[in-house]
FIKOLPA-746746 format. One line per 4 residues: their letters; for each residue x, y, z of N, C-alpha, C. Coordinates in nm, 4 decimals. Layout:
// FIKOLPA-746746
A) X Y Z X Y Z X Y Z | ...
// end
This chain:
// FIKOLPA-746746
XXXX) 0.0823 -0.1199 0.0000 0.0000 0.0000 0.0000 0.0863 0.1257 0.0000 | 0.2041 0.1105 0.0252 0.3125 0.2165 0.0315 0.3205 0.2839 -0.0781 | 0.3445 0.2556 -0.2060 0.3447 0.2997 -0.3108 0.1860 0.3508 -0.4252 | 0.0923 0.3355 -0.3414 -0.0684 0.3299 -0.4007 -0.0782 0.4779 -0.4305
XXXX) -0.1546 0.5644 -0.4892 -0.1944 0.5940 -0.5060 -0.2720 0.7102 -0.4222 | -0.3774 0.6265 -0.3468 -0.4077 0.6781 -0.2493 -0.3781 0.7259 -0.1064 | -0.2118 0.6395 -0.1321 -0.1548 0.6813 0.0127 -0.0948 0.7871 -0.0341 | -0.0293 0.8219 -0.1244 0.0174 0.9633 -0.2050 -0.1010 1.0623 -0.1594
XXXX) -0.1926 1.0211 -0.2257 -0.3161 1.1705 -0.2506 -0.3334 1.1967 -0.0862 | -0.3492 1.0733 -0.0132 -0.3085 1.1298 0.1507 -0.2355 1.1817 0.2257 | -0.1365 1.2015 0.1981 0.0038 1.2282 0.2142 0.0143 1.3777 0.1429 | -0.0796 1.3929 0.0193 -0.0773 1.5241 0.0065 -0.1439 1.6225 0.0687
XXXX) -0.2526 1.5399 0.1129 -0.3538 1.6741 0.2207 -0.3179 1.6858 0.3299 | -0.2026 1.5821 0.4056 -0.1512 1.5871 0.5171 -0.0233 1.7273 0.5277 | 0.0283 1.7006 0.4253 0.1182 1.8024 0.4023 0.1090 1.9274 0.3778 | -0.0217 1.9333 0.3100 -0.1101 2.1050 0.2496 -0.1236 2.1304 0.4329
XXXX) -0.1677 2.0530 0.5304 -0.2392 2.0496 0.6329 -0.1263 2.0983 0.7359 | -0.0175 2.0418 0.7125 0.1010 2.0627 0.7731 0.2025 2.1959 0.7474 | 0.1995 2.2095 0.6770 0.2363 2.3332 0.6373 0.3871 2.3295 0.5501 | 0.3569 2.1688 0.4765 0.4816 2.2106 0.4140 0.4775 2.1999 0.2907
XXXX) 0.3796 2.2101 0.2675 0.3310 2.2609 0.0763 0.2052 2.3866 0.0883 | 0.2512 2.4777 0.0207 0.1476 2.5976 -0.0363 0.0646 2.5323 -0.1253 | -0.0512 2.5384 -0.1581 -0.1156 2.5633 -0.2369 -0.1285 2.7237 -0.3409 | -0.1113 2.8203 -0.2935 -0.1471 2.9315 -0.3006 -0.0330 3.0186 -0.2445
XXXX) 0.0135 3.1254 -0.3193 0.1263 3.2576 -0.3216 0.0306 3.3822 -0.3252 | 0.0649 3.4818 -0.2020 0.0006 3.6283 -0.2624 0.0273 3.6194 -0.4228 | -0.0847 3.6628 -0.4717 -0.0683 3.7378 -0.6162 -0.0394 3.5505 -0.7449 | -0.0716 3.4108 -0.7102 0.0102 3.3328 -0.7617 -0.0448 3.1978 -0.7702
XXXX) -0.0842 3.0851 -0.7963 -0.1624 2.9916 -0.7182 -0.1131 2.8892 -0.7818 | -0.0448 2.7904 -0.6980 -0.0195 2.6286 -0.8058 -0.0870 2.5820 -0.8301 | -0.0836 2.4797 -0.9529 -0.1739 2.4126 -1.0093 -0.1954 2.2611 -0.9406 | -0.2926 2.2087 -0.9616 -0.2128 2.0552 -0.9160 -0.1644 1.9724 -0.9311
XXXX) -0.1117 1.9835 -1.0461 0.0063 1.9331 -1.0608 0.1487 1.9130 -1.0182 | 0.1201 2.0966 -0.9708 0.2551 2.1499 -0.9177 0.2553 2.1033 -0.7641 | 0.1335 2.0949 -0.6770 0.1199 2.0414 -0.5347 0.1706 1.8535 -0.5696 | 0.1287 1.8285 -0.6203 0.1163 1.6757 -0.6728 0.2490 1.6434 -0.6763
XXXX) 0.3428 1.7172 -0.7465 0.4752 1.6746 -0.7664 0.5937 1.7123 -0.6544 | 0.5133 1.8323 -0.5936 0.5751 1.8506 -0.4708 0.5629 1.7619 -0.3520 | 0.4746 1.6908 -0.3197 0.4285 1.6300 -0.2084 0.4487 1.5009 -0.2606 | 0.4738 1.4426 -0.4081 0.5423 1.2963 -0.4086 0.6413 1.3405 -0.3725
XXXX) 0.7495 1.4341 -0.4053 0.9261 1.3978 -0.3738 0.8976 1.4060 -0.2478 | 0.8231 1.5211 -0.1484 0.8338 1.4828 -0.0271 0.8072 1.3122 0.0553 | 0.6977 1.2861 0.0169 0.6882 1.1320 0.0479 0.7510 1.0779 0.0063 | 0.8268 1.0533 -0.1174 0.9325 0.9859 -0.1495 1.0923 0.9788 -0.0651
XXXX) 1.0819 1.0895 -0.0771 1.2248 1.1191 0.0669 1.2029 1.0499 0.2184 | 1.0982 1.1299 0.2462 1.0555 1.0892 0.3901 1.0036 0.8928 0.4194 | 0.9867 0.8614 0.3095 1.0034 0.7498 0.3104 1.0780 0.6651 0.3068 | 1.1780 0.7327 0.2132 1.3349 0.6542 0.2093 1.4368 0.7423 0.3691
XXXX) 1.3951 0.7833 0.4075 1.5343 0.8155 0.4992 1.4346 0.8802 0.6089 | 1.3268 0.8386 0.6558 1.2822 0.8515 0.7642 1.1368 0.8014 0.7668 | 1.1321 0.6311 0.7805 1.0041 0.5800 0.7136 0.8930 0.5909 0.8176 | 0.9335 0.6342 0.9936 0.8784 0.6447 1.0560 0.8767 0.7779 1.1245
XXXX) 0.8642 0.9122 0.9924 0.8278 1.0152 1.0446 0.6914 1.0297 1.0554 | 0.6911 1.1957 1.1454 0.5343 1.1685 1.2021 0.4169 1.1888 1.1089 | 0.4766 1.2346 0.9832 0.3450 1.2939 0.8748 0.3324 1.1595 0.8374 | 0.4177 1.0624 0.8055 0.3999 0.9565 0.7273 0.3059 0.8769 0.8179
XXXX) 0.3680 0.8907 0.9309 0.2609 0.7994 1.0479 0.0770 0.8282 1.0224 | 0.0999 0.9723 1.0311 -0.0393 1.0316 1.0266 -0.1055 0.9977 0.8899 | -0.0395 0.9928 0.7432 -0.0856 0.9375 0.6998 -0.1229 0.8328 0.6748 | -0.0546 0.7369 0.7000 -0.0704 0.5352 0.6813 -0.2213 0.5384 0.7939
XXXX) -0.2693 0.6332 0.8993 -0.3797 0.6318 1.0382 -0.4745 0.7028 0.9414 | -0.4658 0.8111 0.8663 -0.5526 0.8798 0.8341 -0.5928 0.7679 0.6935 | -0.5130 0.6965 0.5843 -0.5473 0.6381 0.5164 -0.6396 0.5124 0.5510 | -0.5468 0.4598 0.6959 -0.6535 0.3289 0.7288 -0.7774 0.3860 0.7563
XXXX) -0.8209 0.4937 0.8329 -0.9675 0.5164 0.8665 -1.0244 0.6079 0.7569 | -0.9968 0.6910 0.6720 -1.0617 0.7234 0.6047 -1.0615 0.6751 0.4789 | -0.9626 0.6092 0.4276 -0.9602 0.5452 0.2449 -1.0364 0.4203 0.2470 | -0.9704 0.3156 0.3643 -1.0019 0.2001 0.3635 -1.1217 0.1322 0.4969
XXXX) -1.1077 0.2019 0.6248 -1.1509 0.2250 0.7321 -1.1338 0.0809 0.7662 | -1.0163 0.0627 0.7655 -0.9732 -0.0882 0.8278 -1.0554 -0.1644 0.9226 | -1.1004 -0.0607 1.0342 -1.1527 -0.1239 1.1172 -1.2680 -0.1605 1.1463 | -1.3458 -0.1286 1.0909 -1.4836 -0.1612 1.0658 -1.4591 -0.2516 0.9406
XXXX) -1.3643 -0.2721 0.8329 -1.3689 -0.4520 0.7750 -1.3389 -0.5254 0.8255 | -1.2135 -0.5102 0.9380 -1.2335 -0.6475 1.0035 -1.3089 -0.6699 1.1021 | -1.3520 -0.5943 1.0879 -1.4908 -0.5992 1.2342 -1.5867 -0.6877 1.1662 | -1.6338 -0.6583 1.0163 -1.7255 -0.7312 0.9562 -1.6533 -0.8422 0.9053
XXXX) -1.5373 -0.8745 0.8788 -1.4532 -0.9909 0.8115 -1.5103 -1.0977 0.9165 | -1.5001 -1.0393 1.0321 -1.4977 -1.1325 1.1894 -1.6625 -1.2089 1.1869 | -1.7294 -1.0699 1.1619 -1.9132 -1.1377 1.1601 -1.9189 -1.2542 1.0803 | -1.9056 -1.2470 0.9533 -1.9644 -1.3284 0.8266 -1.8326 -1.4047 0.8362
XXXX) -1.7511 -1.4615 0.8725 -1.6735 -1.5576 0.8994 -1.7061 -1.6791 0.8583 | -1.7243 -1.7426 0.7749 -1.7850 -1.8725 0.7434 -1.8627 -1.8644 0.7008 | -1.9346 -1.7424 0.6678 -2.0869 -1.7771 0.5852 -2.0616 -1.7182 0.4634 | -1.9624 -1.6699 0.4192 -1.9717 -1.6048 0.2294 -1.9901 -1.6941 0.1784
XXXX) -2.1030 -1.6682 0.0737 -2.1236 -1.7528 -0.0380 -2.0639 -1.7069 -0.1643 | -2.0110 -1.7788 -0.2535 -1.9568 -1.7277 -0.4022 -2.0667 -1.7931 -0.4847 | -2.0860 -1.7109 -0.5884 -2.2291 -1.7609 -0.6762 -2.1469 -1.7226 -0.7560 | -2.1905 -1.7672 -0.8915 -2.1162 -1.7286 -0.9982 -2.2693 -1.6808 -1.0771
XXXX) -2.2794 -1.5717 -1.1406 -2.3405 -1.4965 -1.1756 -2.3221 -1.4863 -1.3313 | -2.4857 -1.5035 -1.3750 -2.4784 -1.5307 -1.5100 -2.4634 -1.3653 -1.6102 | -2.4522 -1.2949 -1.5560 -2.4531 -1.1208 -1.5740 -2.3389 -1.0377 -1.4981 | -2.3051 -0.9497 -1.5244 -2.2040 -0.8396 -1.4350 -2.2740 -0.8092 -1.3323
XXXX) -2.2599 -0.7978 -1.2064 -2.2390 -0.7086 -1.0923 -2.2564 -0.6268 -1.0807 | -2.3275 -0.5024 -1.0371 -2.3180 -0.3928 -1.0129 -2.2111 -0.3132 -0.9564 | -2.1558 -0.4008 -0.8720 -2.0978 -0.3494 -0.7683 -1.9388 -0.3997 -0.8249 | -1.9271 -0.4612 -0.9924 -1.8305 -0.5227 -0.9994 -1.7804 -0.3843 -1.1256
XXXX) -1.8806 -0.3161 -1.1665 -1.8514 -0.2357 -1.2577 -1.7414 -0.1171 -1.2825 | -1.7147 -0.0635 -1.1572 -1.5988 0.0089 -1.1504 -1.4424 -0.0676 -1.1599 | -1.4491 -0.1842 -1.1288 -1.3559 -0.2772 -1.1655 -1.3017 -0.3209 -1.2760 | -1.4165 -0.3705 -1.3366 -1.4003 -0.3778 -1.5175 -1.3814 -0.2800 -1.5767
XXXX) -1.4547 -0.1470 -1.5308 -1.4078 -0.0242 -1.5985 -1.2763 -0.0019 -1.6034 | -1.2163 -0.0689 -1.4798 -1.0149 -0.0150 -1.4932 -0.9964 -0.1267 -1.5701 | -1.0493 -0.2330 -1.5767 -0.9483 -0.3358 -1.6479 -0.9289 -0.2978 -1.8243 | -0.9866 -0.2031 -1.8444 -0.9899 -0.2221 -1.9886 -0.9090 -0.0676 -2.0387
XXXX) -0.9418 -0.0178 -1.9498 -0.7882 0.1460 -1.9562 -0.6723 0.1178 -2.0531 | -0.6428 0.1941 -2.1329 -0.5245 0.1448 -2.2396 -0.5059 0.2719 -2.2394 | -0.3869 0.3076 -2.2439 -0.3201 0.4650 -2.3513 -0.3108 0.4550 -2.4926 | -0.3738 0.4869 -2.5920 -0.4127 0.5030 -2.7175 -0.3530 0.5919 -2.7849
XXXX) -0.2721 0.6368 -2.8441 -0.2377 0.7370 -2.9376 -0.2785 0.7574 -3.0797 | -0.2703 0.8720 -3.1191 -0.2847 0.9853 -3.2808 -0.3994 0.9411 -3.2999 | -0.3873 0.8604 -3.4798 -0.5460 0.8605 -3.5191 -0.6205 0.7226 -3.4979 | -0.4970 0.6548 -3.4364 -0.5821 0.5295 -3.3529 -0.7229 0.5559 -3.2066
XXXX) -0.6915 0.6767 -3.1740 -0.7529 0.7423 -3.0655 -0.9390 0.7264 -3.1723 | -0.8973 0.7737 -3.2970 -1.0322 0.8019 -3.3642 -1.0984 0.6502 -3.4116 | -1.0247 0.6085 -3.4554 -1.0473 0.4771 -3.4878 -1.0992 0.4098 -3.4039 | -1.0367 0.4027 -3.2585 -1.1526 0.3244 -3.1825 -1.2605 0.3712 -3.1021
XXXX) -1.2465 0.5210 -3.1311 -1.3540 0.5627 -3.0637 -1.4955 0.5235 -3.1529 | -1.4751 0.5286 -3.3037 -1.6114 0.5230 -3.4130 -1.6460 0.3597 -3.3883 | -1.4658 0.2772 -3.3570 -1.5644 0.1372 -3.3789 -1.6301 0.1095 -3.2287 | -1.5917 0.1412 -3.0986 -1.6778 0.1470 -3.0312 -1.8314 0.2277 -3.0087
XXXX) -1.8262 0.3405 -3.0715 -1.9836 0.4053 -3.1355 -2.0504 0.2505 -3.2071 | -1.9907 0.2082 -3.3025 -2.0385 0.1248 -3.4211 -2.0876 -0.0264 -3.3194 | -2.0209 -0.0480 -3.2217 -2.0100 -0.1484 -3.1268 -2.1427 -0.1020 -3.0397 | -2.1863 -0.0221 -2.9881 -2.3082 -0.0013 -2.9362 -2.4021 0.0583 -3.0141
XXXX) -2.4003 0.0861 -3.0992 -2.5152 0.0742 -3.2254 -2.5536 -0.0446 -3.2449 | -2.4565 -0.1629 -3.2996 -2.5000 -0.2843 -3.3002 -2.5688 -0.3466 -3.2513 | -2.4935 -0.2952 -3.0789 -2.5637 -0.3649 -2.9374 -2.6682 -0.3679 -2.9534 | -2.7066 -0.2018 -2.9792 -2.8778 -0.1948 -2.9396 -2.9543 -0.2374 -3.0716
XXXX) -2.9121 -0.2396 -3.1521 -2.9975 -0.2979 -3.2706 -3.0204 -0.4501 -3.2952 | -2.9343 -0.4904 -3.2457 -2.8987 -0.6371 -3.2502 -2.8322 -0.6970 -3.3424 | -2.7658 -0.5963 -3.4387 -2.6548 -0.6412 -3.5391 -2.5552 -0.7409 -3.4862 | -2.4490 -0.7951 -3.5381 -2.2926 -0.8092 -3.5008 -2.2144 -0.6955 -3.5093
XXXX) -2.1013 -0.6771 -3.4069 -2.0645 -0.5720 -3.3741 -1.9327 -0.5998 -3.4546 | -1.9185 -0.4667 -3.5571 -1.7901 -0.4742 -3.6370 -1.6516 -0.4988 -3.6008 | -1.5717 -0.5041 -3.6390 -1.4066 -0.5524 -3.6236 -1.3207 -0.4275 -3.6276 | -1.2431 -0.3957 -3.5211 -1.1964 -0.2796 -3.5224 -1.0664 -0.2264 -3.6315
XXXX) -1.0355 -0.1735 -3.7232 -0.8815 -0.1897 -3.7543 -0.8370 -0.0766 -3.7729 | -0.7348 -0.0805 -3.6530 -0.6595 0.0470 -3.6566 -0.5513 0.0411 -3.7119 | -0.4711 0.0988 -3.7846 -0.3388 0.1387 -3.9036 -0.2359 0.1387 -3.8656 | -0.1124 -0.0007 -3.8488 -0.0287 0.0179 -3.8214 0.0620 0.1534 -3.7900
XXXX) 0.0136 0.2323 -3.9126 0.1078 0.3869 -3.9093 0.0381 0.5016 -3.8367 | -0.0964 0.4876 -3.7557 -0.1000 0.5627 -3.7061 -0.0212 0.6542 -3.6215 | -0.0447 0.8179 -3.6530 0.0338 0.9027 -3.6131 0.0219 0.8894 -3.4541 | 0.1469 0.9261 -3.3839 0.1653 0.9526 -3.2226 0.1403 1.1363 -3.2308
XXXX) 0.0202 1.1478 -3.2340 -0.0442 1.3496 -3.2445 -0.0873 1.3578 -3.0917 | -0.1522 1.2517 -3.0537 -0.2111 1.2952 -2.9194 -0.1849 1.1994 -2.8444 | -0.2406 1.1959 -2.7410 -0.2649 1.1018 -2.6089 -0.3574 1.0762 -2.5637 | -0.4408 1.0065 -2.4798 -0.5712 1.0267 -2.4214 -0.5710 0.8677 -2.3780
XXXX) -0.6280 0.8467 -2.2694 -0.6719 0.7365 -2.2075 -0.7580 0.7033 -2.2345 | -0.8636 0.5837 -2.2937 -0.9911 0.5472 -2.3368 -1.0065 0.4204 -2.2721 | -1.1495 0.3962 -2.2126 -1.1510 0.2868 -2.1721 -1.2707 0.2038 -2.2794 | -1.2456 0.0884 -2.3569 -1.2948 0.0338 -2.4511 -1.3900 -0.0694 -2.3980
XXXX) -1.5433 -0.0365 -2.3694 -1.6523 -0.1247 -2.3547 -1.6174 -0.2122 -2.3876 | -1.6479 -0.3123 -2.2828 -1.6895 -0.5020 -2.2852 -1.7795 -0.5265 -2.3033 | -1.8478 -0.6007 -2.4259 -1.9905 -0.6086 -2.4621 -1.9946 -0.7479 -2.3843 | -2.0560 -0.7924 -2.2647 -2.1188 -0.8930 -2.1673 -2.2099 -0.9853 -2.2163
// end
């Protein structure tokens, strides 16, 4: 969990909180990017050469009760102890959907970005019509013009 994500983004409000990142200059204001990159090298340092300072402490306490709230899962881990059932489910989950949504995250570049955005349009057109859903083909030579993260529907 040391390296997550969320122990970072904690570690950054601990530090805005602490007073050793500005957000804000008379007359000036960082972006967040600029807080973001400031408050990893700090956690990064303070982790390597003082893994049990007190911000870090406060964050790993503030992450268990507010990101994850440790203690109230194992409080419930303890209840249902023997009684989970696993069903295997002939449909997605509701509750499984933000999951699949990361699994399918790719970084996409230039005019491949366009390409799969139309064949996924073309892919839920189908859906709802009840066609077969076309074959995507993107162009070996597509240009590197842009960037953008797309996450590419799983038709279920």
């Amino acid at each position: 969990m040391a390296d997550s994500s969320m122990l970072r983004r904690s570690f950054r409000n601990v530090a805005v909180i602490a007073g050793l990142i500005e957000r804000s200059f008379p007359g000036a204001d960082k972006t967040r990017r600029q807080v973001t990159v400031s408050s990893d090298l700090i956690y990064d340092v303070l982790r390597k050469h003082e893994p049990d300072h007190i911000l870090l402490r406060a964050t790993r306490a503030d992450a268990a009760t507010g990101l994850t709230d440790v203690k109230r899962l194992a409080e419930m881990l303890k209840r249902i102890k023997g009684r989970i059932a696993h069903r295997r489910l002939d449909q997605v989950s509701p509750l499984a959907v933000p999951v699949l949504l990361e699994i399918g995250r790719e970084e996409v570049y230039g005019s491949a970005l366009d390409t799969l955005l139309d064949s996924a349009a073309q892919a839920l057109i189908a859906e709802a019509t009840g066609a077969a859903p076309p074959v995507a083909k993107i162009s070996p030579r597509a240009a590197p013009a842009r960037k953008k993260t797309v996450t590419q529907p799983r038709l279920l």
